[in-house]
C-alpha atoms as one frame of an Amber mdcrd trajectory, in Angstrom:
protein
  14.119 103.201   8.254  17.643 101.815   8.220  19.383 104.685   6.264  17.423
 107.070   8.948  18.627 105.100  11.516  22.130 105.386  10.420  21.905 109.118
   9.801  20.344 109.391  13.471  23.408 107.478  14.787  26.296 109.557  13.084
  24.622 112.891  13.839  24.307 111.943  17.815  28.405 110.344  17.734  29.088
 113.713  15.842  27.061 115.819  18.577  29.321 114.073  21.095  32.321 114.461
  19.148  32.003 118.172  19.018  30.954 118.576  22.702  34.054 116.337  24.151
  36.703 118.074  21.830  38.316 119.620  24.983  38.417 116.613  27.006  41.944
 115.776  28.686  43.722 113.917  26.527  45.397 111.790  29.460  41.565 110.343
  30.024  40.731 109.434  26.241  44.138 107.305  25.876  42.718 105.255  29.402
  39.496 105.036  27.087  40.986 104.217  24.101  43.173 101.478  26.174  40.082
  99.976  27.939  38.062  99.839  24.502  41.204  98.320  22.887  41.682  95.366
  26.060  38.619  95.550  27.274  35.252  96.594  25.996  35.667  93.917  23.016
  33.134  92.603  21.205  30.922  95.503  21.188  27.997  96.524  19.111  29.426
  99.612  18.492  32.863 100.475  16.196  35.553 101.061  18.030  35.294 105.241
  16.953  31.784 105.048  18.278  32.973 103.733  21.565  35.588 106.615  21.676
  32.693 109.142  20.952  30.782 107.512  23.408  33.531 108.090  25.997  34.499
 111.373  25.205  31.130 112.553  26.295  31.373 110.843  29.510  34.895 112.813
  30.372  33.347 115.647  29.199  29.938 115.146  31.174  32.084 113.862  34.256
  34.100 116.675  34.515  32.259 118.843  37.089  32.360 115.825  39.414  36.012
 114.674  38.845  37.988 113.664  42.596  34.268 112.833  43.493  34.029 109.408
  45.451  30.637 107.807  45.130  29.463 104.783  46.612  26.739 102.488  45.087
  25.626  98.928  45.704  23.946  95.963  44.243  23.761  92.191  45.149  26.483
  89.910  44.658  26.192  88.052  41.118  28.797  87.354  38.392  27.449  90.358
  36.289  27.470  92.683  39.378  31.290  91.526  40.399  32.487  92.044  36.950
  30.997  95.497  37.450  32.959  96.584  41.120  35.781  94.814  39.948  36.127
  96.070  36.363  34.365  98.357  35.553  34.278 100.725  38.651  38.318 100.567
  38.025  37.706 102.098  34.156  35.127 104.609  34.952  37.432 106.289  37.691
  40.277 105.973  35.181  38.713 107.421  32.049  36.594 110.173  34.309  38.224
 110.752  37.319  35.542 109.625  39.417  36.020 107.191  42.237  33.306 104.391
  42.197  33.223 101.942  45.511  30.845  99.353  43.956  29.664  97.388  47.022
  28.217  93.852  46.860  26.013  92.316  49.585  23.216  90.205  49.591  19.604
  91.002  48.022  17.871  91.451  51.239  20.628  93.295  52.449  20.623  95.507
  49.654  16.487  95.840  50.092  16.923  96.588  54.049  19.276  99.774  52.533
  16.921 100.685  50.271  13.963 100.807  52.773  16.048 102.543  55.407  17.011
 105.537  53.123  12.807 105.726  52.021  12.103 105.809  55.769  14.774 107.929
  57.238  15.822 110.358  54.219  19.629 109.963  55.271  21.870 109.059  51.871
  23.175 105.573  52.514  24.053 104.580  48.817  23.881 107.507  45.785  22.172
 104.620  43.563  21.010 101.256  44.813  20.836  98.615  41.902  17.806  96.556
  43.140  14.814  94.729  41.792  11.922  95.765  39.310  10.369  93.839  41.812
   9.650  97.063  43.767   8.184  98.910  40.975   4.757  99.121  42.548   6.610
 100.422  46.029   9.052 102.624  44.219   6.197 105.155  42.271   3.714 104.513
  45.105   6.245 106.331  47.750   7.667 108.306  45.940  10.555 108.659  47.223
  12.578 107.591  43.963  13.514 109.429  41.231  11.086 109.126  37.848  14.083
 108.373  35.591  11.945 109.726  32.918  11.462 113.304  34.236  14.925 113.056
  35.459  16.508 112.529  32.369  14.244 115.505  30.319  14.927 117.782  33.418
  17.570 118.036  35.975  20.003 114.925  35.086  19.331 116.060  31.245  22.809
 117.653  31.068  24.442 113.996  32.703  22.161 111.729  30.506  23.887 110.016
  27.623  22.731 111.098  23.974  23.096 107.226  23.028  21.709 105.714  26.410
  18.620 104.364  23.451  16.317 103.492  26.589  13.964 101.522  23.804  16.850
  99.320  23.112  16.364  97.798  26.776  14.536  94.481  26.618  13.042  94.983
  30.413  11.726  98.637  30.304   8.565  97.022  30.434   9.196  96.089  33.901
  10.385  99.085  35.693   7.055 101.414  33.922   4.906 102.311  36.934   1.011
 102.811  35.929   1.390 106.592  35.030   4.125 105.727  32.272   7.088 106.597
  33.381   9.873 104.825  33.548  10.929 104.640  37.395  14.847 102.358  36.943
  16.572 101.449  33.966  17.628  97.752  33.744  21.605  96.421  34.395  21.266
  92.895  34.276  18.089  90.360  33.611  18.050  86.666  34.043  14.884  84.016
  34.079  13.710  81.405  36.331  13.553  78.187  33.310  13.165  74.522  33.087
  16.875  72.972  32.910  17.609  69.600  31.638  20.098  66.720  30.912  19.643
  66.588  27.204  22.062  63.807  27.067  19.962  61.805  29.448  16.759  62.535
  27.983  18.064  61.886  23.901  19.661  58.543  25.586  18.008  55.725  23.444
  17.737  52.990  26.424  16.308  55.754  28.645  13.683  56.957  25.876  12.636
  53.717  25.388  12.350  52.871  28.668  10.303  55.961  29.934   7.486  55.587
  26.865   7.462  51.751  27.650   5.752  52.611  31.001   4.128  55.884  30.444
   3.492  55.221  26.663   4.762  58.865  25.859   7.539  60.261  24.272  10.322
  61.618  26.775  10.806  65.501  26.362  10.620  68.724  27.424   7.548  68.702
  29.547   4.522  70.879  28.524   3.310  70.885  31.592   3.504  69.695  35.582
   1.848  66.454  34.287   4.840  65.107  32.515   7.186  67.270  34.896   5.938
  64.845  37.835   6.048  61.506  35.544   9.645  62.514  34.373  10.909  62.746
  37.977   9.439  59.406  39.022  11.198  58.248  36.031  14.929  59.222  37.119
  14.251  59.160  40.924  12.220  55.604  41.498  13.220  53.732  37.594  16.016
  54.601  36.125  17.864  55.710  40.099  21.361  55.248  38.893  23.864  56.432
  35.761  27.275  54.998  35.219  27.219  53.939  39.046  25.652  57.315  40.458
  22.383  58.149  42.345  20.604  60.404  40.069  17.189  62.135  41.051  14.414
  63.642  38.773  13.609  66.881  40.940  15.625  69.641  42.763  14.793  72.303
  44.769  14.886  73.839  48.747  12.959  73.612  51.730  14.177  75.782  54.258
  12.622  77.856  56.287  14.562  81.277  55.256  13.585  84.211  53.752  14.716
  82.385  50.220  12.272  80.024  50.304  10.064  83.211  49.545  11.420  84.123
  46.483  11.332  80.856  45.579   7.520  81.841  45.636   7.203  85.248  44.737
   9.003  84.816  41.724   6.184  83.564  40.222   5.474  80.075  41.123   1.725
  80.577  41.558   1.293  82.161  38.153   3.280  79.229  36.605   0.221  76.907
  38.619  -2.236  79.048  37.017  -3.304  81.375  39.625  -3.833  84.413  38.756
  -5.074  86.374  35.464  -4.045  86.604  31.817  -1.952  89.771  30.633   1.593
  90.719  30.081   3.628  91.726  31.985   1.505  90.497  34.805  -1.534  89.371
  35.567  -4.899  92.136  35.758  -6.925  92.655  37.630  -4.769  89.550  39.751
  -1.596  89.200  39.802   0.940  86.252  40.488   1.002  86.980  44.307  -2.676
  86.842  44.254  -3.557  90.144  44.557  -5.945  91.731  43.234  -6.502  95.740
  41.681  -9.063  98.003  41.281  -7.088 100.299  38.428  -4.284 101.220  40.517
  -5.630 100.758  43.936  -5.268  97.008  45.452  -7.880  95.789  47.463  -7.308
  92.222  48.338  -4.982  89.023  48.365  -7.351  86.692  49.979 -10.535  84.821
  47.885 -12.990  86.924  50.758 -11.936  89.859  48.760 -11.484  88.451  45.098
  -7.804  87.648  45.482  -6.159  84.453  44.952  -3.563  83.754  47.644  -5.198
  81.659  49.058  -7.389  79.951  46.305  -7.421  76.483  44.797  -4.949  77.215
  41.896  -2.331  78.425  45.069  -3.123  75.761  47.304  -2.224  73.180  44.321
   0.845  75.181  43.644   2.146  74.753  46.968   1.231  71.707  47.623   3.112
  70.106  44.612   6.109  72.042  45.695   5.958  70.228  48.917   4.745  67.056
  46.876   7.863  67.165  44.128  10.387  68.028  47.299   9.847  64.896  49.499
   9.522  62.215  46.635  11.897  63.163  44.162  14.975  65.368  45.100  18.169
  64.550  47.381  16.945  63.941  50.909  19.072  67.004  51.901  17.315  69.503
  49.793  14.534  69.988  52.464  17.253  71.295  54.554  18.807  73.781  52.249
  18.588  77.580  51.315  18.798  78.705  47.470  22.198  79.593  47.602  23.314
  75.890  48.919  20.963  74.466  46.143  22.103  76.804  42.948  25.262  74.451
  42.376  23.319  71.165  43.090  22.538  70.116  39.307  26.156  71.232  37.837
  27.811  68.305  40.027  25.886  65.728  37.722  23.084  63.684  39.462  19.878
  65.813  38.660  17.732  64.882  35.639  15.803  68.193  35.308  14.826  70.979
  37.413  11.598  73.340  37.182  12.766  76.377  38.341  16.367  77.233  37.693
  18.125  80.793  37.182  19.895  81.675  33.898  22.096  83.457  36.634  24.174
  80.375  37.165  24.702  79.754  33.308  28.138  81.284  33.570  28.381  78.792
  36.167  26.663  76.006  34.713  29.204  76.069  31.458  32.922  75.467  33.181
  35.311  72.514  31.762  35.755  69.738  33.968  32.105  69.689  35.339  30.239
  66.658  35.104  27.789  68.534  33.115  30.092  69.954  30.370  31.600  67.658
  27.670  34.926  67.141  26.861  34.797  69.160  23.968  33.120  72.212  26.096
  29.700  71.428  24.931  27.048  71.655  27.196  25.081  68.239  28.493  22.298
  70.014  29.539  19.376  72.506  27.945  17.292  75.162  29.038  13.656  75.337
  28.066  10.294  77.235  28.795   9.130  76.288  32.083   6.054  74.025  32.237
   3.064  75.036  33.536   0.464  73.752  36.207  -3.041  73.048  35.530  -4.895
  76.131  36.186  -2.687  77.717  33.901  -4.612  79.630  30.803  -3.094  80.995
  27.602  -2.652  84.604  28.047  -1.152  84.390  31.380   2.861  84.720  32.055
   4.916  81.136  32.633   7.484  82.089  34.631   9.934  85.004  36.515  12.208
  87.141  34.804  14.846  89.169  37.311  15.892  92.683  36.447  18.214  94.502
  38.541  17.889  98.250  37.620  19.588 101.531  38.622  17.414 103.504  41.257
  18.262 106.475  42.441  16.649 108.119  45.657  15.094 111.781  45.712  17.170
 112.073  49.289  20.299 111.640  47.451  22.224 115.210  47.200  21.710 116.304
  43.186  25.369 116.502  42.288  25.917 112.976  44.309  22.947 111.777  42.115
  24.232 113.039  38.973  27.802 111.722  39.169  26.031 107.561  40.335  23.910
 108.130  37.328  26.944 108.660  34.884  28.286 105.819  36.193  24.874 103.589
  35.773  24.880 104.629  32.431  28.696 103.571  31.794  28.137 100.159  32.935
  24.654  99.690  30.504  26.164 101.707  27.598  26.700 100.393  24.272  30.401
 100.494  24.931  30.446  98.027  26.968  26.968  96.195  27.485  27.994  93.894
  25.014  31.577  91.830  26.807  29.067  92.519  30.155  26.784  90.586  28.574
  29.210  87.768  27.483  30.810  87.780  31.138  27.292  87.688  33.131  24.818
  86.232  30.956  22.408  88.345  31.851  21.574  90.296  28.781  20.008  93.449
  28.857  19.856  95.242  25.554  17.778  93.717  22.443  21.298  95.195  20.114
  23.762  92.238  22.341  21.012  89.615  21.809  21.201  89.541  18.513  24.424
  90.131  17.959  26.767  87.564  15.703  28.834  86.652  18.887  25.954  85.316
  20.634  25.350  83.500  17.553  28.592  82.280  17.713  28.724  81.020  21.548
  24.732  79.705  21.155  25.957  76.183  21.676  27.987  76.423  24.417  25.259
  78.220  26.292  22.332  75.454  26.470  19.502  77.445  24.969  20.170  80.622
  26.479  20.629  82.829  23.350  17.616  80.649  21.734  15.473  81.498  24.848
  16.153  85.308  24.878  15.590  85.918  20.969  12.376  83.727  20.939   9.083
  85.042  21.680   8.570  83.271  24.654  10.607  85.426  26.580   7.359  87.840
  26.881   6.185  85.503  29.310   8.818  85.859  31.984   8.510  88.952  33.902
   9.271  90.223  37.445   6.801  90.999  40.355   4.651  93.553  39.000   2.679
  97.083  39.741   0.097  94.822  41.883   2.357  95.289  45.009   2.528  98.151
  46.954   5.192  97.523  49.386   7.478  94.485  48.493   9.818  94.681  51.875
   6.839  94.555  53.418   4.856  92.063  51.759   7.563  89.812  51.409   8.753
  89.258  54.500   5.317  87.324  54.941   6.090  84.758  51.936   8.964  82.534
  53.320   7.695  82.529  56.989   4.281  81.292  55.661   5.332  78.866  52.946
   8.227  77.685  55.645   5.290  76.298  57.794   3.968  74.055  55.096   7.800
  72.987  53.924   8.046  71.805  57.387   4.705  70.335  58.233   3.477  72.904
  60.502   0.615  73.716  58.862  -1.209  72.075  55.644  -0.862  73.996  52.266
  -4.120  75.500  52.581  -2.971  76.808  56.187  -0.304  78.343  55.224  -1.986
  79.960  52.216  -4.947  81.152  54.544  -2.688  82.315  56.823  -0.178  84.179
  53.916  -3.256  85.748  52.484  -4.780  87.345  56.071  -1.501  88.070  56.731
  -1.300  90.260  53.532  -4.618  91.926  54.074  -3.687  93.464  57.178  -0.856
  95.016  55.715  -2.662  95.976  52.815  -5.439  97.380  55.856  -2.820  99.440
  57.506  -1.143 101.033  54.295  -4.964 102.196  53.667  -5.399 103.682  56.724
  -1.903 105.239  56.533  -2.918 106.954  53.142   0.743 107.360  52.253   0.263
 106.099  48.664  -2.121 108.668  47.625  -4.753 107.315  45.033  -2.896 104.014
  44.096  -3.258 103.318  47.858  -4.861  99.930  48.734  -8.359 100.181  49.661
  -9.678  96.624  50.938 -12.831  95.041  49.311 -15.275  94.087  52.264 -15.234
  90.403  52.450 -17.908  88.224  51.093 -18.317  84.536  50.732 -15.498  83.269
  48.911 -18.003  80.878  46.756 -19.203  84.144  45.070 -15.219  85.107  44.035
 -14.812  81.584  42.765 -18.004  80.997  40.801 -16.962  84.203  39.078 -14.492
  84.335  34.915 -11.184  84.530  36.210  -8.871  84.405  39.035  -9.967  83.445
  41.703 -10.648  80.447  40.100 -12.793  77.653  41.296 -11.053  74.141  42.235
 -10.450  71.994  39.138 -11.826  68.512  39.028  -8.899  67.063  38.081  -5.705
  69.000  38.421  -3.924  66.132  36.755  -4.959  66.708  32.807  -2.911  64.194
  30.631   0.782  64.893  30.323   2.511  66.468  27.590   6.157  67.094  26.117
   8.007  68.337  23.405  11.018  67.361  21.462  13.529  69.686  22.219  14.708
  70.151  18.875  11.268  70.830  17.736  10.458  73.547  19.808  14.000  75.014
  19.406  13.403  75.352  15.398   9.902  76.752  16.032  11.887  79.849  17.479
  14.227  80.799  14.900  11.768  80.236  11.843
């Protein structure tokens, strides 16, 4: 298999070889500069690289003096990408990239405006996977698949290797085809000071009063003890108020993803499978094959069951007793930096996205010898939760591009989507951003190499567990829609306004009448939603699966793991 992989390899770099040998030679010395100062380390020799490049000038070449415009939302990975990237493709091809960065709703209120009104706003949007299940049930975005054996075949990259992309998984619609191809991918995970928790004293201490071993907490049991621990026993460090929780309360539309990401399936709401949840997903809705027909437990969804109600109400729980008074009060943007500047013990649901963030000298989180103080683990999960079910959220921002985009505007945006995930240059994009996308960079030696400095990162990503982090899935037929509903809900019960259950009564109506109008609109065709009638949610509930009946005690007996221990369990 290897020696026919290697044959494979040289007869595509040879194909592309002999199709670029009339390329200007002006644009291969810009590559051959940027693969020399630039694109280093990559998976690919440096003559691949060049190969790889001289089919891009060559495939560019209709479309050179072109200016395109594209946009995604602002993260290191993405701003690496405007800033250096756009630069190389416009030298090397000729084709003028403005790279655009604005926020993720921002970039979703684009997106939904060019579905609705047809008129070319951006000629490719990198958004989500999260809108998979809107994306092939409009259909108003290109099926990458057909594209690429059709009309982009001539502008698709021999060595693109679309298997070697760790979250094609995520942007597959139902009828198997692949709908956006992944740029960058990061995880919502437990994060940790493993300094504090390896501390003798502190061990000691915390099995003295809750006669278990401190660790890596198996699930919200142990989460909960662990931040009474830091918040209420230990309280200080070297002179500092330290707390055992963070997170965000305020009412924006944040506090929804903060949600929608998959908090509920972490609780244990929803059904087993991977990626997501059938025939109920981690929002709580629930399919008939392709067709959805209900969010609330009247019409065998979850949103509003027991396992969601728990969920949100030891969000709330967690948030008042255990992290900085002024997290209520913040937005996920304010609270992303909280735990580099030193005084938070652990926190449940924390991006990889702010790794490159999270490993600067001179924080109080970082040793003096650049070693990390902190870890990353597999979140822990609530008590509903089931083997077979997915733990946590995975983010994948992928190249979409839009049927109303003109063909030769489309064609030109997908060369350059292709540049920035190619094998020339995924690699140092990977080591900038952290936010791998390709199985080749995971496993390459200079991850290997920098798997200390990074806290588990590199550990997390080549381990198995990494299956059970995926985006929103197929379950959802209009995202913009639905999830505009999440943070205005779930801001009620933050604040008081309403009780957990409310708010989760109210989310889940709220969702069936959208899910009732789409129906009557019939725009989706036959993966349209089609509401169950409603019956008496005791009949939903006494039923195998989600929804799943309340739990006697959703407090089962606490569990953690040695770091250390579950670490080795990866790599053997």
């Amino acid at each position: 298999m290897r020696l026919l992989s290697t044959i494979k390899q040289a007869a595509s770099v040879l194909a592309i070889a002999v199709i670029a040998a009339g390329s200007a030679q002006a644009d291969m010395d810009a590559a051959r500069k940027w693969i020399g100062e630039e694109f280093q380390p990559s998976t690919l020799s440096q003559g691949e690289q060049q190969a790889e490049m001289a089919w891009f000038i060559k495939a560019a070449a209709p479309f050179k003096g072109m200016e395109i415009n594209v946009v995604s939302e602002t993260i290191a990975t993405h701003e690496y990408e405007s800033k250096k990237l756009a630069k190389a493709f416009f030298e090397i091809t000729g084709v003028k990239v403005n790279h655009d960065l604005i926020g993720e709703g921002d970039v979703i209120e684009k997106l939904q405006t060019q579905i609705q009104t047809g008129r070319n706003i951006y000629d490719a949007y990198v958004n989500d996977s999260d809108l998979i299940g809107t994306h092939y049930r409009y259909k108003q975005v290109v099926a990458l698949s057909d594209w690429m054996a059709g009309e982009g075949k001539d502008v698709t990259l021999p060595t693109l290797d679309v298997d070697d992309f760790i979250g094609r998984t995520f942007t597959t619609a139902p009828d198997g085809k692949l709908y956006q191809l992944p740029d960058q991918q990061f995880a919502n995970l437990y994060w940790f000071r493993y300094d504090w928790f390896t501390d003798p004293n502190l061990k000691a201490r915390f099995k003295e009063k809750y006669g278990y071993e401190l660790g890596v907490p198996v699930n919200w049991s142990a989460y909960e003890d662990i931040a009474n621990f830091f918040t209420n026993d230990v309280r200080e460090i070297d002179g500092v108020r330290v707390y055992g929780h963070m997170d965000y309360g305020k009412k924006d539309p944040s506090l929804g993803w903060r949600f929608t990401d998959a908090w509920l399936s972490m609780a244990g709401a929803g059904d087993g499978g991977i990626p997501n949840g059938l025939p109920v997903d981690e929002w709580g809705i629930r399919v008939d094959g392709c067709r959805p027909v209900g969010s609330s437990v009247s019409r065998g969804g979850a949103t509003n069951g027991p396992a969601a109600v728990y969920a949100v109400q030891k969000y709330i729980d967690w948030l008042k007793a255990y992290a900085p008074p002024q997290a209520a009060g913040m937005v996920f943007s304010e609270a992303g930096p909280v735990p580099a500047q030193g005084t938070i013990a652990q926190q449940m649901f924390w991006y990889t996205a702010f790794t490159a963030d999270m490993v600067k000298s001179g924080l109080p989180v970082v040793a003096k010898d650049g070693a990390p103080k902190w870890r990353m683990a597999p979140s822990p999960h609530g008590a509903y939760w089931q083997d077979g079910q997915k733990l946590g959220y995975q983010d994948a921002g992928s190249w979409t591009l839009m049927k109303s985009t003109p063909v030769d505007r489309r064609k030109a945006a997908w060369l350059y989507a292709q540049f920035v995930v190619s094998k020339t240059v995924s690699l140092k994009k990977s080591h900038v951003g952290l936010t791998f996308i390709r199985e080749s960079d995971i496993r390459d030696r200079s991850f290997t190499e920098r798997m200390t400095e990074l806290g588990g990162l590199v550990e997390f990503y080549r381990s198995p567990a990494r299956l059970q982090w995926s985006p929103t899935g197929t379950n959802v037929p209009d995202y913009p829609k639905l999830a505009q509903l999440w943070w205005q809900n779930i801001g009620d019960a933050s604040s008081g306004a309403k009780t957990a259950q409310q708010a989760m009564d109210a989310l889940a109506d709220a969702q069936d009448k959208i899910l009732s109008r789409l129906e009557r609109a019939g725009v989706h065709g036959e993966c349209g939603p089609k509401l169950n009638k409603k019956t008496n949610p005791a009949d939903w509930l006494a039923k195998d699966g989600a929804p799943k009946a309340k739990l006697a005690n959703e407090r089962p007996a606490p569990e953690t793991i040695d770091y250390d221990t579950l670490v080795e369990s990866w790599r053997q």
